[in-house]
N, C-alpha and C positions, 0 to 999 in steps of 0.2 A: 196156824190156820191162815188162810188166802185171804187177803182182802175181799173177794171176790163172794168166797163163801158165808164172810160175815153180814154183807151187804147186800139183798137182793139188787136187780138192775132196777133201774128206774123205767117208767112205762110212760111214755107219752102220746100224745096223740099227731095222727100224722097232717100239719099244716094243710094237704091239697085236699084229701079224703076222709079227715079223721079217725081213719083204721085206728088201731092200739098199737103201739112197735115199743120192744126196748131200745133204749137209749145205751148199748155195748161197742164196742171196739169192732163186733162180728157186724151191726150194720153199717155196712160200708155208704147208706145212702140215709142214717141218722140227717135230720128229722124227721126226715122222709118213709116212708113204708119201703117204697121202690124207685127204680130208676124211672119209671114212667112220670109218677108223681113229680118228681127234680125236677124233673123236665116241662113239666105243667107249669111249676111253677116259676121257672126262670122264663119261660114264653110269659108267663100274665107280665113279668117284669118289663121285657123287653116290649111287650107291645103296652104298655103304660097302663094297663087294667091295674096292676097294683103300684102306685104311687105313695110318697111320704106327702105327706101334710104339710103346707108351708109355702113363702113365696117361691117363685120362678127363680133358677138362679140365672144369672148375667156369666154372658162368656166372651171372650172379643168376636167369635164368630156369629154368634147372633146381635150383636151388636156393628156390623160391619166392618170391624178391626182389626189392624193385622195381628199377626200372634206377639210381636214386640210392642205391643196397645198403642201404636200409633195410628 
């Protein structure tokens, strides 16, 4: 017997829209429901709606510094 058949998939919910999706090999866009969704949510990423907790990190360019931290 498959592993596959002994094991139903697991069901999760999908991060942008909470749909229901399995969690298989066949979605190519796991955790996600869909490509749209992905997409939703690497946009919140990138315009800083969703952020980690925690301080500012320091970079030599926000600090005026050249990239050899001189």
């Amino acid at each position: 017997m498959s592993r596959a058949a002994e094991n139903p998939p697991r069901i999760v919910s999908c991060p942008t829209c909470s749909e229901r999706v399995k969690w298989t090999e066949g979605n190519p866009h796991r955790p996600f429901c869909s490509e749209r969704c992905k997409l939703l949510d690497l946009g919140a990423w990138a315009d800083e709606t969703h952020t980690i907790p925690g301080d500012a990190a320091h970079d030599a360019v926000s600090e005026g510094l050249q990239p050899d931290g001189r």
